[in-house]
PDB file of N, CA, C, O and CB in Angstrom:
ATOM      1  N   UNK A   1      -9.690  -9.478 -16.518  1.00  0.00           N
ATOM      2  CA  UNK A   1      -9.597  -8.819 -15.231  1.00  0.00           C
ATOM      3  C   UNK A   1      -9.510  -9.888 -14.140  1.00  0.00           C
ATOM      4  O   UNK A   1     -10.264 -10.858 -14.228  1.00  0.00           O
ATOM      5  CB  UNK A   1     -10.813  -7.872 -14.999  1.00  0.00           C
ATOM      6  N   UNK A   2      -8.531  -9.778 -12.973  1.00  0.00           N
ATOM      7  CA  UNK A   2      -8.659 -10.412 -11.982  1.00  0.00           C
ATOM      8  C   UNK A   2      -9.863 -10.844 -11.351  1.00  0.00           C
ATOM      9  O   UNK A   2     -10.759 -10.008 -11.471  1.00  0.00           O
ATOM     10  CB  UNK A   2      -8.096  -9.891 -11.348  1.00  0.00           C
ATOM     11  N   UNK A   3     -10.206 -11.940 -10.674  1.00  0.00           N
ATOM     12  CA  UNK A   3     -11.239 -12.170  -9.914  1.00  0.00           C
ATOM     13  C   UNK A   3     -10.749 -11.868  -8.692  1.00  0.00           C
ATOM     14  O   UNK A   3      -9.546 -12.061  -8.517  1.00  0.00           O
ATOM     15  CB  UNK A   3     -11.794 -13.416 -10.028  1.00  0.00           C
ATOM     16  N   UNK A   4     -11.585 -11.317  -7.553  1.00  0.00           N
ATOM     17  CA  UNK A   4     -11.191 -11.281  -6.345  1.00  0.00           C
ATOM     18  C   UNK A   4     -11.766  -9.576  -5.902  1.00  0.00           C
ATOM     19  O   UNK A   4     -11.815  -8.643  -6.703  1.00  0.00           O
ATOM     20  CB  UNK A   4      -9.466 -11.675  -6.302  1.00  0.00           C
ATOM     21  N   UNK A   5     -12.151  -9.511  -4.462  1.00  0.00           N
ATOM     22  CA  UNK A   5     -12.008  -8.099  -4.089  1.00  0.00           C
ATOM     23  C   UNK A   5     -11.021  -7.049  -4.281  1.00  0.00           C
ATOM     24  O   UNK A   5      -9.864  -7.398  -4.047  1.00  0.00           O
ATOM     25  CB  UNK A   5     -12.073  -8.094  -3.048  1.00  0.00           C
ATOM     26  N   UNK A   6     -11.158  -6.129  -4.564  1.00  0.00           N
ATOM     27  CA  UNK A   6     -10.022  -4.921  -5.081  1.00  0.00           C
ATOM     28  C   UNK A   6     -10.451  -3.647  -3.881  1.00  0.00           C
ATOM     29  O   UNK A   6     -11.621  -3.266  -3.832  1.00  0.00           O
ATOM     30  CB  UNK A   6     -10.373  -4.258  -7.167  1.00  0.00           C
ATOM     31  N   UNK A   7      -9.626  -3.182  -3.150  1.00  0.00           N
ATOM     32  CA  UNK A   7      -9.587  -2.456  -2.104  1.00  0.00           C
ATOM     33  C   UNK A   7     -10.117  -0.716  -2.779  1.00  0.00           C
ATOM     34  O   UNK A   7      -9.534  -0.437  -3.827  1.00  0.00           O
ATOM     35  CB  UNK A   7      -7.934  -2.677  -1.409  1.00  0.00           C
ATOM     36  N   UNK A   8     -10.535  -0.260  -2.564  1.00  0.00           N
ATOM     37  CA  UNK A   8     -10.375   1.658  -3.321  1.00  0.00           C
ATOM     38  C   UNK A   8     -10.936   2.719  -1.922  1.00  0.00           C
ATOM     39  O   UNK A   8     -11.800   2.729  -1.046  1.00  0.00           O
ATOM     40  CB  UNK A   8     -12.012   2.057  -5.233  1.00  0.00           C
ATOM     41  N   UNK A   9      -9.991   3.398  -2.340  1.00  0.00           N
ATOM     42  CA  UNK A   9     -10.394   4.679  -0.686  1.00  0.00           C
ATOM     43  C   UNK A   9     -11.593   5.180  -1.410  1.00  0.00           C
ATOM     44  O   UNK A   9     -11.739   5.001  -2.619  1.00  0.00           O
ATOM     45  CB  UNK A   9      -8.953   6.462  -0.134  1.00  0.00           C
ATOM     46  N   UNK A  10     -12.565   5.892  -0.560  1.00  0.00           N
ATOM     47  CA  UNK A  10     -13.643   6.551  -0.336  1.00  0.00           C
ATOM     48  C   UNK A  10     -14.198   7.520   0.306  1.00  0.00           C
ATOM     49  O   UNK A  10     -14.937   7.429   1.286  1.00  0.00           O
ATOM     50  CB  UNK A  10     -14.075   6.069  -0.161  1.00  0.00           C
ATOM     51  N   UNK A  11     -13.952   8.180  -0.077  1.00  0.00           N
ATOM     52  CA  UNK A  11     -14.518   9.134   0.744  1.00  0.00           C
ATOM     53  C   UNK A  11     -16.095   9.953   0.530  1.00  0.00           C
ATOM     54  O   UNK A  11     -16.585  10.465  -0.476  1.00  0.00           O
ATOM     55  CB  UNK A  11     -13.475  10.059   0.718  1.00  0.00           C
ATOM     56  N   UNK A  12     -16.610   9.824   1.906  1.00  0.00           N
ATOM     57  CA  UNK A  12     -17.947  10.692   1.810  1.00  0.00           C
ATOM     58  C   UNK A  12     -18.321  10.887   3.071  1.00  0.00           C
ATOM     59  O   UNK A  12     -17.991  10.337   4.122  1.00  0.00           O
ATOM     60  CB  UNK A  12     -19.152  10.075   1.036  1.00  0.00           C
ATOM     61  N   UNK A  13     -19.657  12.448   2.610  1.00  0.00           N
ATOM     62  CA  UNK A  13     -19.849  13.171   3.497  1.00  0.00           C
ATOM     63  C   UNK A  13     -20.414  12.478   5.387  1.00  0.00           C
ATOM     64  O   UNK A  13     -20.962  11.379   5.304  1.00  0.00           O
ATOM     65  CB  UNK A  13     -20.806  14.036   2.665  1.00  0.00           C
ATOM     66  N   UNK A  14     -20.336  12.849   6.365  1.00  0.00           N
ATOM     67  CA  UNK A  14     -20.423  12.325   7.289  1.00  0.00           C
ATOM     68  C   UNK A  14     -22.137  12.027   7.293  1.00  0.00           C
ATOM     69  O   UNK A  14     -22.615  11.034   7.842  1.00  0.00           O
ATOM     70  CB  UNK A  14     -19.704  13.112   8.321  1.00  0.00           C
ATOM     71  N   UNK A  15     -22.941  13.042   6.600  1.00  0.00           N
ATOM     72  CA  UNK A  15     -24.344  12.969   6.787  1.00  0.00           C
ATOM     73  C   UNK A  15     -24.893  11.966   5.025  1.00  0.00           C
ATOM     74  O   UNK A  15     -26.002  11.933   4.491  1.00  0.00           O
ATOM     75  CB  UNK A  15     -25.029  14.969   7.050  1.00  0.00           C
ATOM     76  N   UNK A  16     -24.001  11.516   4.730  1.00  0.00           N
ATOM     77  CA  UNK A  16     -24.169  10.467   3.295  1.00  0.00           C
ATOM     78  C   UNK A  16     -23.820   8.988   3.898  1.00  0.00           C
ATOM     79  O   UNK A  16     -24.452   7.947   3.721  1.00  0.00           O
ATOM     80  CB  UNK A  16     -22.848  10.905   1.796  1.00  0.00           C
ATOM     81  N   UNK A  17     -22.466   9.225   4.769  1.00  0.00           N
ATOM     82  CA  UNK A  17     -22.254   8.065   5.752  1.00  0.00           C
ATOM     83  C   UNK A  17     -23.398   7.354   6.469  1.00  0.00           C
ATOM     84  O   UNK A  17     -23.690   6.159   6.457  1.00  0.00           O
ATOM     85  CB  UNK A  17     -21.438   8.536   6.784  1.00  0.00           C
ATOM     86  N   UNK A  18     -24.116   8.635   7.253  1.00  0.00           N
ATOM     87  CA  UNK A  18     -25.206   8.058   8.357  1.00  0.00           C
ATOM     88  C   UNK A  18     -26.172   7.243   7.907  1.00  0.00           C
ATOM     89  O   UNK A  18     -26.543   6.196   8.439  1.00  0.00           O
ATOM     90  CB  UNK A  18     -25.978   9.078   9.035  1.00  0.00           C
ATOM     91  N   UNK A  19     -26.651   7.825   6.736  1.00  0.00           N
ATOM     92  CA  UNK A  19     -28.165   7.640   5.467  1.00  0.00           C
ATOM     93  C   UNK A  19     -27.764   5.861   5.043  1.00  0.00           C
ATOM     94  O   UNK A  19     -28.575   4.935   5.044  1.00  0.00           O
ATOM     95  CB  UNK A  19     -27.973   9.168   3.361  1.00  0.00           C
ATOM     96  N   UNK A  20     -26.246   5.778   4.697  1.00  0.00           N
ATOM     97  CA  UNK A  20     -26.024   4.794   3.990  1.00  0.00           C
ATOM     98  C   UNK A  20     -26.079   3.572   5.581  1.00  0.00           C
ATOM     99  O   UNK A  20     -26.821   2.593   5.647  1.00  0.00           O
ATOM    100  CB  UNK A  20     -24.454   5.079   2.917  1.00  0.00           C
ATOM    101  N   UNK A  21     -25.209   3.960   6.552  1.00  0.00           N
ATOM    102  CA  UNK A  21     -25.164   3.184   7.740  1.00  0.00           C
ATOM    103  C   UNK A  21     -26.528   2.903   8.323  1.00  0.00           C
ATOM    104  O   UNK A  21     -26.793   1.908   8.997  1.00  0.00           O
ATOM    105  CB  UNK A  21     -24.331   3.855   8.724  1.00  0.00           C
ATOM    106  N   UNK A  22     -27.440   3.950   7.978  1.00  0.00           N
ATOM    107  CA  UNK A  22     -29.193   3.299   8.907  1.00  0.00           C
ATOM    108  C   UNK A  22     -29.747   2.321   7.776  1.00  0.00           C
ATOM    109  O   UNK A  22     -30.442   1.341   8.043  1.00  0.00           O
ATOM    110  CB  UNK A  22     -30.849   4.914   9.257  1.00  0.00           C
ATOM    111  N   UNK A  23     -29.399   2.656   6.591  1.00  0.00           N
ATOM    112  CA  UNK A  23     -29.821   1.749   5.378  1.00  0.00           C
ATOM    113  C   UNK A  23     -29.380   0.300   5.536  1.00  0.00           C
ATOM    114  O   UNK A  23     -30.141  -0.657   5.679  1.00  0.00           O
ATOM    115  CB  UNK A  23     -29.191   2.290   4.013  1.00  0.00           C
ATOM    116  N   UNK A  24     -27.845   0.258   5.487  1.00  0.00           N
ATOM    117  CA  UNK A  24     -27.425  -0.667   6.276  1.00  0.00           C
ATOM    118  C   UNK A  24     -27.739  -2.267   6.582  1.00  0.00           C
ATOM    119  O   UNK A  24     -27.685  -3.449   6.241  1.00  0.00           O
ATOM    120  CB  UNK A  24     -27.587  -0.108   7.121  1.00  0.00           C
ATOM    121  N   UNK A  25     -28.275  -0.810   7.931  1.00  0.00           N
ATOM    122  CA  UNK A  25     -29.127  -1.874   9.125  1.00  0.00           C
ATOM    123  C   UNK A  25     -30.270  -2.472   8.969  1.00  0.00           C
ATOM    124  O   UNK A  25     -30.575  -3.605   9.343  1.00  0.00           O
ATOM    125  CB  UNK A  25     -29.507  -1.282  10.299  1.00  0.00           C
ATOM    126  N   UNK A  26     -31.013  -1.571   8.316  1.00  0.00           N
ATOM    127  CA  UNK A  26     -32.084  -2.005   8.029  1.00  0.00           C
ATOM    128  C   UNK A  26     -32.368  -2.850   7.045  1.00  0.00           C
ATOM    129  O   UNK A  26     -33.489  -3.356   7.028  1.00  0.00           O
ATOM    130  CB  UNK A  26     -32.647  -1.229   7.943  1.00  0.00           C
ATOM    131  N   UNK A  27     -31.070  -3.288   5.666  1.00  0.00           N
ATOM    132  CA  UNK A  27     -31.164  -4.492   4.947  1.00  0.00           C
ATOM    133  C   UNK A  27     -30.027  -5.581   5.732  1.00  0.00           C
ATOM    134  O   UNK A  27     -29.467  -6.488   5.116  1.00  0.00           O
ATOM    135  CB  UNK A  27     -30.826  -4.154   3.257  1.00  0.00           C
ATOM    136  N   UNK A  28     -29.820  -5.306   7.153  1.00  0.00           N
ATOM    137  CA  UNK A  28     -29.047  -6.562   7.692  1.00  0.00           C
ATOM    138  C   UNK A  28     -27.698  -6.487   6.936  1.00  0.00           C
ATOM    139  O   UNK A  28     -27.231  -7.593   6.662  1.00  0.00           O
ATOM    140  CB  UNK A  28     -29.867  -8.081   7.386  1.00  0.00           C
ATOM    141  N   UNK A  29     -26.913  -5.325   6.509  1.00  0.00           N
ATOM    142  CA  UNK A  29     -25.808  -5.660   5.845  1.00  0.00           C
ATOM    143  C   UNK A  29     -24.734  -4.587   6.507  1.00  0.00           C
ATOM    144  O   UNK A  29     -25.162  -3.615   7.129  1.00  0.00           O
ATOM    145  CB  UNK A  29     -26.046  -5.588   4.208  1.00  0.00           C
ATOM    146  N   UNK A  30     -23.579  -4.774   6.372  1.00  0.00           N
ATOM    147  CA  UNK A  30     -22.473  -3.561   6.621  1.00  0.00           C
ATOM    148  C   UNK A  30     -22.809  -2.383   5.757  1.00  0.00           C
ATOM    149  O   UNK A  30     -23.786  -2.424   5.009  1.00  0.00           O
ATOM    150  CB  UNK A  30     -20.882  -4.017   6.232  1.00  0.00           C
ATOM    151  N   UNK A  31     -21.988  -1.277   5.842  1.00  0.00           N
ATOM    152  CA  UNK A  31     -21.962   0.119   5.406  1.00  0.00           C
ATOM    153  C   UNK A  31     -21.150  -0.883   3.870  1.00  0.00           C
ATOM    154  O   UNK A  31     -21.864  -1.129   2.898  1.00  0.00           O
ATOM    155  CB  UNK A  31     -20.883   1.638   6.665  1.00  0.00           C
ATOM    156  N   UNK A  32     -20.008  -1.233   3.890  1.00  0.00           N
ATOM    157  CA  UNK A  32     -19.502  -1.455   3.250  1.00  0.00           C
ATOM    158  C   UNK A  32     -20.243  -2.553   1.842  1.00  0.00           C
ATOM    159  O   UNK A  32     -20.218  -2.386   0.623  1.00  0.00           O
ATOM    160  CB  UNK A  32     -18.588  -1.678   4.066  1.00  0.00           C
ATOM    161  N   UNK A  33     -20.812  -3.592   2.637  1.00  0.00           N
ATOM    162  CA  UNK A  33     -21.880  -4.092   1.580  1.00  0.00           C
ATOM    163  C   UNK A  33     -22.890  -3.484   1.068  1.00  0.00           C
ATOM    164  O   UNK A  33     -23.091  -3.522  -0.146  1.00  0.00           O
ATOM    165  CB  UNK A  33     -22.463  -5.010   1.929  1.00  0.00           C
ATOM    166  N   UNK A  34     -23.473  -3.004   1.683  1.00  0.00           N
ATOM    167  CA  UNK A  34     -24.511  -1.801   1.445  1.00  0.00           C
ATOM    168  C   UNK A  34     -23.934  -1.071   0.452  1.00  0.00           C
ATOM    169  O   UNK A  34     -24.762  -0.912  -0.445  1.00  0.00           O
ATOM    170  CB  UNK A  34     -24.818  -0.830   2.693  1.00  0.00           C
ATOM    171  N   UNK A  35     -22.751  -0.486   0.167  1.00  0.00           N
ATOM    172  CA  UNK A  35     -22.362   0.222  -0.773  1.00  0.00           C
ATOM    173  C   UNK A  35     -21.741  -0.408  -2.392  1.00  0.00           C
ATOM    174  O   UNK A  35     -21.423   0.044  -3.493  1.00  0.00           O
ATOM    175  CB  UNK A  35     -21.465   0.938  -0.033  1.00  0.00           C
ATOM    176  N   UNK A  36     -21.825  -1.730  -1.678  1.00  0.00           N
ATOM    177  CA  UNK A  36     -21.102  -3.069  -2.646  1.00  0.00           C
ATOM    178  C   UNK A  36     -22.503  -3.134  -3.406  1.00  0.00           C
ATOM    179  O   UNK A  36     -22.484  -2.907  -4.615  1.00  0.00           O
ATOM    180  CB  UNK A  36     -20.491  -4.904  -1.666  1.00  0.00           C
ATOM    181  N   UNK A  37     -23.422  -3.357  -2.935  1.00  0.00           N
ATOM    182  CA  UNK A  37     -24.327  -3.828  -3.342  1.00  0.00           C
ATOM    183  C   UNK A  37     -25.332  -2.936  -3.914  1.00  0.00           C
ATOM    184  O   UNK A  37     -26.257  -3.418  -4.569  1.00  0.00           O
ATOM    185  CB  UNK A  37     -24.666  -4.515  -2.517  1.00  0.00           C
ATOM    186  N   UNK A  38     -25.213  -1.447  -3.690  1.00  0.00           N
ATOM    187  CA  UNK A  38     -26.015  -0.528  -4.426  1.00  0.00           C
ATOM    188  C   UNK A  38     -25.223  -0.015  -5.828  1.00  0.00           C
ATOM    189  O   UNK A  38     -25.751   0.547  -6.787  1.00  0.00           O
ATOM    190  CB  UNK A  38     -26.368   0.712  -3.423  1.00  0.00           C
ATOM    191  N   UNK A  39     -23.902  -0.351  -5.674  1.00  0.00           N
ATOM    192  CA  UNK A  39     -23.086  -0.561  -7.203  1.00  0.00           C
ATOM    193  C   UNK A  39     -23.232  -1.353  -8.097  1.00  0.00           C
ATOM    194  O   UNK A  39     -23.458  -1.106  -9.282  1.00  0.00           O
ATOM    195  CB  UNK A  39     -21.946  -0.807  -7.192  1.00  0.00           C
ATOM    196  N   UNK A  40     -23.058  -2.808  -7.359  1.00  0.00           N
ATOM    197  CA  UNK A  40     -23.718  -3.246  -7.956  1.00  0.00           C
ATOM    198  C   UNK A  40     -24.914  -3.530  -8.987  1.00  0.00           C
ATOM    199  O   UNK A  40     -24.964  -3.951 -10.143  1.00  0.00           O
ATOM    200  CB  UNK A  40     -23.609  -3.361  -7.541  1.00  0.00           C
ATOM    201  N   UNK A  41     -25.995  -3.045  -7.898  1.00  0.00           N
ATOM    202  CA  UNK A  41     -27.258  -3.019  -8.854  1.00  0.00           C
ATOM    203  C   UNK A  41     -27.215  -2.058  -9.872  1.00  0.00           C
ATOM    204  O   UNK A  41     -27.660  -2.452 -10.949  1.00  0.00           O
ATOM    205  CB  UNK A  41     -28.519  -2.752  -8.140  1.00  0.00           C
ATOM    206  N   UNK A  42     -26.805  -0.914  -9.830  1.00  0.00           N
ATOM    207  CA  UNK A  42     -26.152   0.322 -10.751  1.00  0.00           C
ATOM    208  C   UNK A  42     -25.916  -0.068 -11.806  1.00  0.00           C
ATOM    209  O   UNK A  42     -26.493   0.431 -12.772  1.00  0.00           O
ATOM    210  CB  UNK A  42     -24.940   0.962 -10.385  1.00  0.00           C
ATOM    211  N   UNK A  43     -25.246  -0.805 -11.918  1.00  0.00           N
ATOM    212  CA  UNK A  43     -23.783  -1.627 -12.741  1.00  0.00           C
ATOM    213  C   UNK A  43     -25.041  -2.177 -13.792  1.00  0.00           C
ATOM    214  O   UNK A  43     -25.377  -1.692 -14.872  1.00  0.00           O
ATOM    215  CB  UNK A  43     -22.513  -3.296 -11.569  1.00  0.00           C
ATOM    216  N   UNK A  44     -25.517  -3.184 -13.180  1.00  0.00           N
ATOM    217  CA  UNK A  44     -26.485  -3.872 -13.568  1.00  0.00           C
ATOM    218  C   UNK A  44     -27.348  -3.235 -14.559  1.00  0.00           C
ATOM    219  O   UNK A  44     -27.369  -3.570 -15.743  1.00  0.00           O
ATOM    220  CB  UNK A  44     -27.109  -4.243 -12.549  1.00  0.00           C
ATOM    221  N   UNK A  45     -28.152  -2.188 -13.978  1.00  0.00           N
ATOM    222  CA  UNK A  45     -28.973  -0.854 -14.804  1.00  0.00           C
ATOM    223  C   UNK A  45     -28.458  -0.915 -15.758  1.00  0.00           C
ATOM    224  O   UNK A  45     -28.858  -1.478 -16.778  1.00  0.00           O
ATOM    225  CB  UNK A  45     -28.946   0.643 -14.387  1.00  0.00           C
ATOM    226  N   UNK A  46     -27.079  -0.114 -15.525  1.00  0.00           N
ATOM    227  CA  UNK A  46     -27.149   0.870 -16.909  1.00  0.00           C
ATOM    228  C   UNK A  46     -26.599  -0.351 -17.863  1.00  0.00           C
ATOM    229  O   UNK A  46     -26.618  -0.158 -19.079  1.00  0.00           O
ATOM    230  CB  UNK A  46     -25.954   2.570 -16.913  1.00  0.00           C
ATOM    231  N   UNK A  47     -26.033  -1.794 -17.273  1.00  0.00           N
ATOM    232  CA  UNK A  47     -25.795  -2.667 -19.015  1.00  0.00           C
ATOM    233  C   UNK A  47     -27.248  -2.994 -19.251  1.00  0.00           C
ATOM    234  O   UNK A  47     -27.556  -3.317 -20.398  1.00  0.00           O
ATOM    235  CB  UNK A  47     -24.663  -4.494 -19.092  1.00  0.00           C
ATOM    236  N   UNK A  48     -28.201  -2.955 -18.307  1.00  0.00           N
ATOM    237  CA  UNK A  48     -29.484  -3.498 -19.005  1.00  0.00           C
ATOM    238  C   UNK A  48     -29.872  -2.143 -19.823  1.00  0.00           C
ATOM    239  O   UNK A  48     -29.464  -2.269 -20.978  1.00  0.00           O
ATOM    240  CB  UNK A  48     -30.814  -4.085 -17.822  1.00  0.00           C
ATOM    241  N   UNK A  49     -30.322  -1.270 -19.684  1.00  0.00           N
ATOM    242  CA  UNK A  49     -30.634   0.112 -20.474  1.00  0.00           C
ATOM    243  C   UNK A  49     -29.724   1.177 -20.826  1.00  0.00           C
ATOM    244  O   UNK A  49     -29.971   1.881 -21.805  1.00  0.00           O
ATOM    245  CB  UNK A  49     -31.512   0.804 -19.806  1.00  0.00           C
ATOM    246  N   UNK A  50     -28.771   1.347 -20.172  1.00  0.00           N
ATOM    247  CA  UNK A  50     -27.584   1.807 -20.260  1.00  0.00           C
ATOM    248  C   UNK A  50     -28.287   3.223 -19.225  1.00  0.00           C
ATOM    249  O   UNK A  50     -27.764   4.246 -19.667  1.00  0.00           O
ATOM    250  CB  UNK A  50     -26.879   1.984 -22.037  1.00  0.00           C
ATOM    251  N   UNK A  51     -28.790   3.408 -18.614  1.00  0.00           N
ATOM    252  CA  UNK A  51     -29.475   4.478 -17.558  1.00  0.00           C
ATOM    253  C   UNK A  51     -29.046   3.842 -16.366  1.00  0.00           C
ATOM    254  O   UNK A  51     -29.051   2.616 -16.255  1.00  0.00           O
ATOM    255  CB  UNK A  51     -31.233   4.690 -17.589  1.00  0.00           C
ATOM    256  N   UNK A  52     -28.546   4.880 -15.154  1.00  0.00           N
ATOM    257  CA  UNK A  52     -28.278   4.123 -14.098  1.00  0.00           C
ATOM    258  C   UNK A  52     -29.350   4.154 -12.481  1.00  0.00           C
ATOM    259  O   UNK A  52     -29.139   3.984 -11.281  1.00  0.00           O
ATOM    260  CB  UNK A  52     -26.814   4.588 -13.905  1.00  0.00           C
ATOM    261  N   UNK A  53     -30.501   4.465 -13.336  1.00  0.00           N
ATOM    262  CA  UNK A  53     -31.528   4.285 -12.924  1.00  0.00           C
ATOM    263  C   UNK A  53     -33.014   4.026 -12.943  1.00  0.00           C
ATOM    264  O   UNK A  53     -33.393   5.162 -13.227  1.00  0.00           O
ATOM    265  CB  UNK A  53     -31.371   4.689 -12.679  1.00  0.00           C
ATOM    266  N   UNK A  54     -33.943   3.419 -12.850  1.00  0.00           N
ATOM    267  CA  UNK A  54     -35.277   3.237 -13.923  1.00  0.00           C
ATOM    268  C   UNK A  54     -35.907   4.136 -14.334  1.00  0.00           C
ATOM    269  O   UNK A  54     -36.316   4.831 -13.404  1.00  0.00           O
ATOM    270  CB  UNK A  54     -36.299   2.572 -13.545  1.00  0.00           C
ATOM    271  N   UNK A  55     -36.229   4.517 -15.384  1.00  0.00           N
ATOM    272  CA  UNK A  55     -37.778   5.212 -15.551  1.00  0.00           C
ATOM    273  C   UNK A  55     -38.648   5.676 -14.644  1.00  0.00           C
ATOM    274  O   UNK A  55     -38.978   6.833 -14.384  1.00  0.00           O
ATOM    275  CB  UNK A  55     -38.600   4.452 -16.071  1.00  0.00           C
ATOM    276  N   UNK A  56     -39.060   4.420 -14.090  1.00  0.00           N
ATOM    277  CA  UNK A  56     -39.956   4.345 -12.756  1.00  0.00           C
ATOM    278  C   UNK A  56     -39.918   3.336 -11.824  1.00  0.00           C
ATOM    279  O   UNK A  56     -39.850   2.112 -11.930  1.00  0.00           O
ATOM    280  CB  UNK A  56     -41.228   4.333 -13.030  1.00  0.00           C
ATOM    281  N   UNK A  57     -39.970   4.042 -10.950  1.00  0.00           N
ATOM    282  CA  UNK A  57     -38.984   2.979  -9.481  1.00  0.00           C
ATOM    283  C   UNK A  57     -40.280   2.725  -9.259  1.00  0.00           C
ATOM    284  O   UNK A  57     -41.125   3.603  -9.431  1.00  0.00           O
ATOM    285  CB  UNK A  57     -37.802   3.750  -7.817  1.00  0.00           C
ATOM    286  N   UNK A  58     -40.711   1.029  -8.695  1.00  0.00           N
ATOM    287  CA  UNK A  58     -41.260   0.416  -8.158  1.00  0.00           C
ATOM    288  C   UNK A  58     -41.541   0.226  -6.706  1.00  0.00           C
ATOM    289  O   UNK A  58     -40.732  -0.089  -5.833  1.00  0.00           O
ATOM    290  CB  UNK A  58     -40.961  -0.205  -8.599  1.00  0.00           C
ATOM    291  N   UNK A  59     -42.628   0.431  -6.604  1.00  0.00           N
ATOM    292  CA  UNK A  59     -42.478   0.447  -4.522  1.00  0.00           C
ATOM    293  C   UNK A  59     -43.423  -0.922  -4.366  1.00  0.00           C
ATOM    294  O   UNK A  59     -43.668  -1.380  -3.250  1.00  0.00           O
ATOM    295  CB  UNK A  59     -43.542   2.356  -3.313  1.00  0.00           C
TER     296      UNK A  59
END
């Protein structure tokens, strides 16, 4: 597979937009990284357990 950013349309709800945009801000990142980066970790999950989320989330 190529290395490099790969562009893909997106679409979502205006009130999924907002949630993700105050999130955002509050880790200092764009909407767009913010969304890079919660795939990321996703990604991550499910090759570690193959679940794309824990058992039990840690606070």
């Amino acid at each position: 597979m190529p290395k490099g950013k790969k562009q893909i349309p997106l679409r979502v709800s205006a009130e999924l937009y907002e949630e993700l945009m105050q999130w955002a801000e509050a880790d200092f990142r764009s909407v767009n990284g913010q969304i890079e980066y919660l795939l990321t970790e996703c990604v991550k999950q499910h090759k570690k357990n193959g679940k794309y989320i824990p058992d039990e989330i840690k606070k």
